[in-house]
C-alpha positions as CSV (number, residue, x, y, z in Angstrom):
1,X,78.8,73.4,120.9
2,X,77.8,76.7,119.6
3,X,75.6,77.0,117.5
4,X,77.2,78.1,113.9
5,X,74.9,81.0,113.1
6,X,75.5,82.9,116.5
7,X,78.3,85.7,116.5
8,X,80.0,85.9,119.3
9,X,80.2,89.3,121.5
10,X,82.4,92.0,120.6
11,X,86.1,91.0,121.1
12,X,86.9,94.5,122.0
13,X,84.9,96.8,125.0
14,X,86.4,99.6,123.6
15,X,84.4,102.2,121.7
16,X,84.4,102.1,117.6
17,X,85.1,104.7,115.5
18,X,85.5,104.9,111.3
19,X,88.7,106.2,109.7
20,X,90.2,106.5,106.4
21,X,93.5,105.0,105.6
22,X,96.1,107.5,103.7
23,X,99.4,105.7,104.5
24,X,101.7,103.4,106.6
25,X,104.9,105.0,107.8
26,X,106.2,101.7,109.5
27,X,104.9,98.4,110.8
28,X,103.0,99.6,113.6
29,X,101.9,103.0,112.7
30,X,99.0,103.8,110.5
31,X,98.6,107.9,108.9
32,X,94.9,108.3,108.6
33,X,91.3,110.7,109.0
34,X,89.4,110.6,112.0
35,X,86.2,113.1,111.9
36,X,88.1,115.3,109.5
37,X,91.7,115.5,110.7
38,X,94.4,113.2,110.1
39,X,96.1,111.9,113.0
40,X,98.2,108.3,113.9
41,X,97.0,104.9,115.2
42,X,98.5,101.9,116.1
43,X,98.3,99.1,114.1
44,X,98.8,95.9,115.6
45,X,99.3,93.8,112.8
46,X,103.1,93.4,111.0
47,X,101.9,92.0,107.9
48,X,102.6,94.1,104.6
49,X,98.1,93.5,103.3
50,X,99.0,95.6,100.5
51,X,95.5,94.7,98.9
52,X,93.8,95.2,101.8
53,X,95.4,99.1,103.4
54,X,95.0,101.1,99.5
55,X,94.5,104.9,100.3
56,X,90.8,105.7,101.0
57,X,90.4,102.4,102.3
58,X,88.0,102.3,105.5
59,X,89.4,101.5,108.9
60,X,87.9,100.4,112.2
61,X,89.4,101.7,115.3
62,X,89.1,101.3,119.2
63,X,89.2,104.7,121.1
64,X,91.3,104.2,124.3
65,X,89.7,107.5,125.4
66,X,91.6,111.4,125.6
67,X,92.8,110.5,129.1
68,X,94.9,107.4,127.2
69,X,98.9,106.9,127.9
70,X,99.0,105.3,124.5
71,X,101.1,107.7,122.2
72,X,98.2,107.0,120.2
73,X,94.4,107.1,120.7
74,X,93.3,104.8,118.6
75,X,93.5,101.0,117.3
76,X,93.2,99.7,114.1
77,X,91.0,96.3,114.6
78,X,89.8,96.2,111.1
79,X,89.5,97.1,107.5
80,X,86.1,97.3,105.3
81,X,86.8,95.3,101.9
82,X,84.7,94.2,99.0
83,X,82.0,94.8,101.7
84,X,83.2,92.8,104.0
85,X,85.0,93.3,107.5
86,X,88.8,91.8,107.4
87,X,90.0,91.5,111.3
88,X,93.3,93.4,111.5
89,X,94.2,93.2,115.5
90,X,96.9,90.4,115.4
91,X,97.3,90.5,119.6
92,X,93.5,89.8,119.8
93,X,93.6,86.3,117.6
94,X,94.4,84.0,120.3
95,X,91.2,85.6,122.4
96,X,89.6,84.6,119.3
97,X,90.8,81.2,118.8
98,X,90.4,80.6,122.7
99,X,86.6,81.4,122.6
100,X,86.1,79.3,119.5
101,X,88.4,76.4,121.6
102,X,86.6,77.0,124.8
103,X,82.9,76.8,123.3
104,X,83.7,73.6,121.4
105,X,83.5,75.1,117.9
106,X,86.0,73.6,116.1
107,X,85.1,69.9,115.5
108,X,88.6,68.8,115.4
109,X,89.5,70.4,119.0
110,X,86.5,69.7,120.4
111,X,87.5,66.9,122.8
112,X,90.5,69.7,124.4
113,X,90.2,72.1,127.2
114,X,92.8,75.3,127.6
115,X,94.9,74.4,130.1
116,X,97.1,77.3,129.4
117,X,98.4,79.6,127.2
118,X,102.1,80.8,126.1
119,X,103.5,77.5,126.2
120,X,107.5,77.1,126.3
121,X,109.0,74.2,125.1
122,X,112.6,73.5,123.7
123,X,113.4,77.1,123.2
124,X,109.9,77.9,121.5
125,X,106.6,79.4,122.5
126,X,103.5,78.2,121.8
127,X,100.2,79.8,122.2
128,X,98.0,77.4,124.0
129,X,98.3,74.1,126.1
130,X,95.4,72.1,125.3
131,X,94.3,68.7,127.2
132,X,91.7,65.9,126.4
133,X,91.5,62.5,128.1
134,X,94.4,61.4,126.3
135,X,97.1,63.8,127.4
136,X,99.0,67.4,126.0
137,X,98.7,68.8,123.0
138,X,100.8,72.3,122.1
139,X,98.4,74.4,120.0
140,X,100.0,77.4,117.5
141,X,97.5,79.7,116.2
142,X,98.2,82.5,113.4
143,X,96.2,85.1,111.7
144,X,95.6,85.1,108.0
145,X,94.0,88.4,106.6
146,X,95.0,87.5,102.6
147,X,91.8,85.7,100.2
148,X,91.1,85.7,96.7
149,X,89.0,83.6,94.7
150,X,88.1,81.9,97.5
151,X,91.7,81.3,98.4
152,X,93.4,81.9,101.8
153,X,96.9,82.2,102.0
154,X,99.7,82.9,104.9
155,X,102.0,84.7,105.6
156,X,102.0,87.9,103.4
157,X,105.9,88.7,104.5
158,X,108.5,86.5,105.2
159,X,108.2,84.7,108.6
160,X,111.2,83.3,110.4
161,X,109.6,82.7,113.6
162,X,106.4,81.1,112.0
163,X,108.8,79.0,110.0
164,X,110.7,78.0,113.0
165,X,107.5,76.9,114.9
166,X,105.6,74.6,112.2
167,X,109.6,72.9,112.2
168,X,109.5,72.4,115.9
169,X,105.6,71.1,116.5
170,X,106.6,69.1,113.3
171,X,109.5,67.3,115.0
172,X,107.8,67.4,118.6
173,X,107.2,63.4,119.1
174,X,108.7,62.2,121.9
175,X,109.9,65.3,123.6
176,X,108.9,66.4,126.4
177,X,105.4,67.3,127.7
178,X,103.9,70.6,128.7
179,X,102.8,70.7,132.5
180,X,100.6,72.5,134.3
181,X,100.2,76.6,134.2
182,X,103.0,78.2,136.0
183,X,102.9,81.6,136.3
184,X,101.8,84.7,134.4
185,X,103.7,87.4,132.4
186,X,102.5,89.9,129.8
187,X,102.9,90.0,126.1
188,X,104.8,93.3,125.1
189,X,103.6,95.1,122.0
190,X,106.0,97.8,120.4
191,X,103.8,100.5,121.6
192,X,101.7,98.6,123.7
193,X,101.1,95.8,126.7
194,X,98.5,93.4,125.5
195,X,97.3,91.7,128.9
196,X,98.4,89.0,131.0
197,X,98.9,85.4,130.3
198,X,99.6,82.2,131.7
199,X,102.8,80.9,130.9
200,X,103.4,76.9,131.4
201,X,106.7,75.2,131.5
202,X,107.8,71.6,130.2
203,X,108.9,68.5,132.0
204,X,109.8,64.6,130.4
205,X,107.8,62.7,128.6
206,X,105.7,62.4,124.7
207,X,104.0,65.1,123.3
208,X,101.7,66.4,120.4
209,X,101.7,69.8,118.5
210,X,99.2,71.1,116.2
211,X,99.0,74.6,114.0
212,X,95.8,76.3,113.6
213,X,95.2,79.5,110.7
214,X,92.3,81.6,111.3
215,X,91.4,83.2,108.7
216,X,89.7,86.6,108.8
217,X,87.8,86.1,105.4
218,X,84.4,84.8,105.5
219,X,84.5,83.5,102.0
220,X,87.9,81.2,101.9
221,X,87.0,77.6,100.6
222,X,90.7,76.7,100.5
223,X,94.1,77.0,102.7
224,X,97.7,77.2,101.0
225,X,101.3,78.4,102.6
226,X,102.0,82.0,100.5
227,X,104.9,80.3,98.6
228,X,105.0,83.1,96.6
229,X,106.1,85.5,99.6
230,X,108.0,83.0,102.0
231,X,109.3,80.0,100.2
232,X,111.5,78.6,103.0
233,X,107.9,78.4,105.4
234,X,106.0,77.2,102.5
235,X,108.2,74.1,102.0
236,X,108.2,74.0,105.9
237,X,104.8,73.7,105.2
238,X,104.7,71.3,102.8
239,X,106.8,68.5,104.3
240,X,104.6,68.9,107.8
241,X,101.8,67.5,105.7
242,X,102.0,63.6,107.0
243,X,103.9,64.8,110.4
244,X,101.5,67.8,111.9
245,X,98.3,68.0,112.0
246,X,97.5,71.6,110.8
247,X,93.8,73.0,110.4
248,X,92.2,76.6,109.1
249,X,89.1,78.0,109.7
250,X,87.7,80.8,107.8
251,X,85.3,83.6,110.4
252,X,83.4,86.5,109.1
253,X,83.0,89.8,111.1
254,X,80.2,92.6,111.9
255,X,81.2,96.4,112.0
256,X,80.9,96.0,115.6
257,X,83.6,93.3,115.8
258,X,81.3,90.1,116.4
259,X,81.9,87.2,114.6
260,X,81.1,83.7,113.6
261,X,82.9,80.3,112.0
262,X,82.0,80.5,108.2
263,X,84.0,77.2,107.6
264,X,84.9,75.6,110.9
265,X,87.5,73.1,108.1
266,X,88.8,74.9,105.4
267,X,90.3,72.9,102.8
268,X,94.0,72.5,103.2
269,X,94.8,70.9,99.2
270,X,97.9,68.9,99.6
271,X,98.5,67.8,96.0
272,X,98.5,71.3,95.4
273,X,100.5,72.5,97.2
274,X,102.9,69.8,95.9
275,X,102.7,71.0,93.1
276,X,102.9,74.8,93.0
277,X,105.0,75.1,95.5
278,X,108.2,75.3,93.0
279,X,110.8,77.7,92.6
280,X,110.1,78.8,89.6
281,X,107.8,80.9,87.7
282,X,107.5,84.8,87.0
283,X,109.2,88.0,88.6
284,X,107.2,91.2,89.0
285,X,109.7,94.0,89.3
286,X,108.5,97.8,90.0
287,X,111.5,100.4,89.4
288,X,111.4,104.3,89.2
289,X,113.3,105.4,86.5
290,X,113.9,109.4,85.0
291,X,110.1,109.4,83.7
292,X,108.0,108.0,86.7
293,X,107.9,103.7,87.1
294,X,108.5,101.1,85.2
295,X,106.9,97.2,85.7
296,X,109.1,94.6,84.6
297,X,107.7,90.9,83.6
298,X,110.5,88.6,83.6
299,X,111.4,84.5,84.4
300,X,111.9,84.1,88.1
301,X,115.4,84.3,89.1
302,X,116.1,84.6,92.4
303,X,119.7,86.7,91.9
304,X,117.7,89.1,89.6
305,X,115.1,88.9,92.7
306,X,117.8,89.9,95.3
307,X,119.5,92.3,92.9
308,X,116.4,93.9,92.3
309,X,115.5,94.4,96.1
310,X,118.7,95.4,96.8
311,X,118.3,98.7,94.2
312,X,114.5,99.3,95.2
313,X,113.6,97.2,98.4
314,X,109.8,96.3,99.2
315,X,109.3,96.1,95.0
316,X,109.6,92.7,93.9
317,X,107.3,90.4,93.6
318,X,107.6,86.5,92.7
319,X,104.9,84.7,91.1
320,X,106.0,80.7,91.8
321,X,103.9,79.0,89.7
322,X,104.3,75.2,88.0
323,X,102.9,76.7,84.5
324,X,104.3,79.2,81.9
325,X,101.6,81.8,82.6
326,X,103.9,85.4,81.1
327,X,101.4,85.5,78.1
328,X,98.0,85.5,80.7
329,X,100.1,88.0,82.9
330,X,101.3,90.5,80.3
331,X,98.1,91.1,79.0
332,X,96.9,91.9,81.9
333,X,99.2,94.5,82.9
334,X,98.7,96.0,79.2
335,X,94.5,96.0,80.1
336,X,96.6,98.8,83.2
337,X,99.8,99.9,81.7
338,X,99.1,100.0,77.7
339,X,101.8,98.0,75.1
340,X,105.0,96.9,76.8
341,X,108.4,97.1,75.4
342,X,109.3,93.4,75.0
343,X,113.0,92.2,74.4
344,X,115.1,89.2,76.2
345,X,112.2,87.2,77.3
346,X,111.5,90.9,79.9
347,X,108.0,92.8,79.1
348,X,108.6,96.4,80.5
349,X,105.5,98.9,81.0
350,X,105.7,102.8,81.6
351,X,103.6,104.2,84.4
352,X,103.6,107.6,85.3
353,X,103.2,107.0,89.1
354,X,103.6,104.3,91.7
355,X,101.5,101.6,90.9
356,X,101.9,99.2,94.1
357,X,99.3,101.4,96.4
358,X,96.6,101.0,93.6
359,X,94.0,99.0,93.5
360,X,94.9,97.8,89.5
361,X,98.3,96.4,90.7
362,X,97.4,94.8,93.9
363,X,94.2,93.0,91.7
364,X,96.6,91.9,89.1
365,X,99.2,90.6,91.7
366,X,96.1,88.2,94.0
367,X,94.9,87.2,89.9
368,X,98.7,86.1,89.4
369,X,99.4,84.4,92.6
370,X,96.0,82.6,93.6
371,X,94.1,81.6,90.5
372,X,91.2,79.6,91.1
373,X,93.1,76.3,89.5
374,X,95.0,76.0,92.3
375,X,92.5,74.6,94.2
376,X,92.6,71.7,92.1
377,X,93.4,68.5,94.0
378,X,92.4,65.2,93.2
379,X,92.4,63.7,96.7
């Protein structure tokens, strides 16, 4: 096994450079500085990480070079925050996890060997096929950039396809049995081809599943689904609990993109998540009006929620929580906003520009949704 203080090389050959985030245009494209001019880059990762991409914010890039057919140079692979290094490059996680697999690292795969990788099975597909002396076992590994207070959560947007797999290795007893590798193919980015991949195909007979969340924060102690952000995966989620076994461990990165386990068993607290994963709670609603934004604290309803996203889409936020916690949250945004109008149950507060890129409203949202009592489990 390795030996838990050693990084391991770079996961990218590519040369680094530093940029400075400005904006996000879509999904996969990022607006930022390079050397003093502002240019594109790819960004590999979906996820919204509102916290984590704030203007001025520090990026790490790969440089595929001036001779590149990319329609952009550079990669993002990283972001610099709190003085750390948060791992961005979503395509690049399953190198990860197979190096950590592969070099016995995680104590509760250490008995497996890859046997292959893009795994299909009933209409799904996994990332690895893993073997030990007692048969198959479909591995699904995803990348968790979100952690506060020593709190790791996933996803940080809605997931139908991550929901869809925790159901299936959930419910894969009995079914049939990955075989042997098969062939190759290669995984295609939007912008991108992320290199080949052995595929492997299915046959009769039992199998097992299991779902592993890396999770590109040194510092995370604890594991929880994002119920706040996908509900219908978190109680997914949830109900795997006695059915799949489903394991996080928590890696900390260099500027050069090395990296080491930090926790090679972060703390996955069930009774917590039994318990906060309710819906019910708080609503954080951000509007513009004639005179610049307006915050709105209200009950969680979920018809106000889709009303609201239907009149300003990306700007409402739940805050599931099993506790009355309006009082805790409306002082805080006054500490930001100054004294709300308060009528119906609804706090409002006048900003004068967009608060969601700041770092005050993104603080006040990871306060709201992971406080450090939810890792509270009496197991």
């Amino acid at each position: 096994m390795l030996n838990q203080s050693s990084f391991y090389s770079p996961i990218s050959s590519l040369p680094l450079v530093e940029g400075t985030y400005l904006s996000r245009p879509n999904r996969f494209s990022v607006r930022c500085v390079i050397d003093g001019r502002e240019t594109y880059v790819f960004m590999p990762n979906p996820g919204r990480m509102g916290e984590l991409l704030l203007p001025g914010a520090g990026l790490i890039l790969a440089d595929h070079g001036e001779q590149t057919v990319r329609k952009t140079r550079h990669t993002v692979m990283a972001v610099r925050y709190r003085g750390c290094i948060v791992f961005l490059h979503t395509h690049l996680n399953n190198e990860v996890a197979r190096r950590l697999i592969e070099s016995r690292a995680i104590p509760v795969l250490s008995d497996y060997a890859v046997a292959g990788a893009e795994v299909s099975v009933g209409g799904n597909r996994f990332d690895f096929l893993l073997k030990d002396a007692e048969g198959a076992l479909c591995l699904e590994v995803k990348s968790c950039t979100r952690s506060w207070n020593g709190i790791a959560m996933f996803p940080d947007a809605v997931t139908e396809r991550g929901r869809r797999h925790l159901e299936s290795l959930a419910e894969m007893a009995g079914m049939a049995e990955p075989t042997e590798v098969a062939g190759q193919i290669e995984v295609v980015g939007p912008t991108e081809v992320v290199g080949p991949t052995e595929v492997a195909e299915t046959r009769p007979g039992g199998r097992k599943g299991a779902l592993l969340f890396l999770v590109h924060h040194g510092s995370a102690e604890f594991f929880l689904p994002n119920y706040h952000t996908d509900y219908a995966f978190s109680l997914a989620f949830r109900d795997a609990e006695d059915r799949l076994p489903i394991h996080a461990v928590s890696i900390e990165w260099t500027e050069d993109l090395r990296y080491r386990i930090a926790s090679a068993e972060v703390t996955i607290p069930w009774a917590t998540i039994r318990k906060e994963c309710v819906d019910r709670g708080h609503l954080l609603i951000v509007e513009r009006d004639e005179s610049g934004y307006r915050v709105s604290l209200t009950e969680y309803d979920d018809d106000l929620s889709r009303k609201a996203a239907r009149r300003h889409a990306g700007t409402v936020y739940p805050v599931r929580t099993s506790v009355d916690a309006a009082e805790d949250m409306a002082s805080v945004l006054s500490d930001l906003y100054g004294s709300p109008e308060y009528h119906a149950g609804c706090y409002t507060f006048k900003c004068g520009c967009d608060p969601v890129p700041t770092p005050g409203f993104q603080q006040a949202l990871l306060d709201f949704r992971m406080p450090r009592r939810t890792t509270w489990d009496p197991r």
